[in-house]
Steps between C-alpha positions, in 0.01 A plus 500: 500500500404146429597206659471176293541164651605215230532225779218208497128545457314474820360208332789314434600572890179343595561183281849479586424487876201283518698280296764478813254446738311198335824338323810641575489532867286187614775313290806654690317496900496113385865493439618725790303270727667166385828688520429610852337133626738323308799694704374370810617196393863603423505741808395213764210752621235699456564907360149606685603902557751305768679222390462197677707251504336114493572291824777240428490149446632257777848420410513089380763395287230487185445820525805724587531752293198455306221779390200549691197418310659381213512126443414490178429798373118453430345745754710788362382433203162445528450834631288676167352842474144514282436808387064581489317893452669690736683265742822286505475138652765325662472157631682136491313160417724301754325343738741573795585868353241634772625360816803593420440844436261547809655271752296207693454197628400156326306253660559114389278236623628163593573217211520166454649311261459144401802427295924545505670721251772363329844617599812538239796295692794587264641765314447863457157501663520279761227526768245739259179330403468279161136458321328235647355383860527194609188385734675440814358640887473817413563832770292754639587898595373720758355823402741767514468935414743655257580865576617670172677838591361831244757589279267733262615545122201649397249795615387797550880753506585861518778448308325360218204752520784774457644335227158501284458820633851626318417279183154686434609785555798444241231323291207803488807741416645329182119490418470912514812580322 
């Protein structure tokens, strides 16, 4: 008895899965990565294998109710994923995306300044600053230390790493059959 296989040529197999790993999966690890950083966001914490929840803002009348981290929406979306040979990059061009992801302290020197900025007196923005200075006495300010809290939307996850772990898996298989 003979027993003829009419499936794929061990050939195409070959093609069909080194195609996954260069193209196919590099291109979906990006995507299930900005998913997963970009849910942070929405979730108010960090999925790390535990989730953890960020630490609060202090309760003002400005911002009651508001989202943490989001102000304007730029840090969430300048997180990017680069795809190179055989790694994934993540990372975020904000200049403050850092500190708030690790936590720390700033330190700000003393300043002073030679001039008055103008105030609006009337209507809806009454008190904020208008262009212009006008040369006037001037102020100076102490040096003070800003402690920013960590409230981590991005790094290294369990969660995630199962994820990718899933999608290759799902991803070698449709390249076999």
């Amino acid at each position: 008895m003979q027993v003829k296989y009419t499936g794929k040529s061990l050939e195409k197999i070959k093609i069909d899965i080194q195609n996954a790993i260069k193209h196919i999966i590099p291109a979906k690890i990006k995507q299930i990565g900005l998913e997963h950083f970009d849910n942070s966001f929405a979730r108010q914490g960090f999925e790390g294998g535990v989730y953890l929840p960020w630490q609060k803002l202090k309760q003002t009348k400005k911002n009651k109710g508001k989202a943490i981290l989001i102000k304007s929406g730029r840090l969430r979306r300048s997180i990017k994923g680069k795809i190179t040979p055989g790694k994934v990059i993540f990372s975020s061009d904000v200049p403050y995306a850092q500190i708030h992801n690790e936590g720390g302290t700033i330190q700000r020197n003393a300043m002073s300044r030679l001039y008055i900025q103008n105030r609006t007196k009337r209507g809806k923005n009454k008190g904020r600053f208008k262009r212009g200075t006008t040369s006037g006495r001037g102020y100076t300010t102490g040096a003070y230390t800003i402690k920013i809290p960590k409230r981590q939307f991005m790094g290294a996850s369990s969660k995630l790493n199962r994820d990718i772990k899933e999608m290759i898996q799902t991803e070698i298989l449709k390249a076999i059959k």
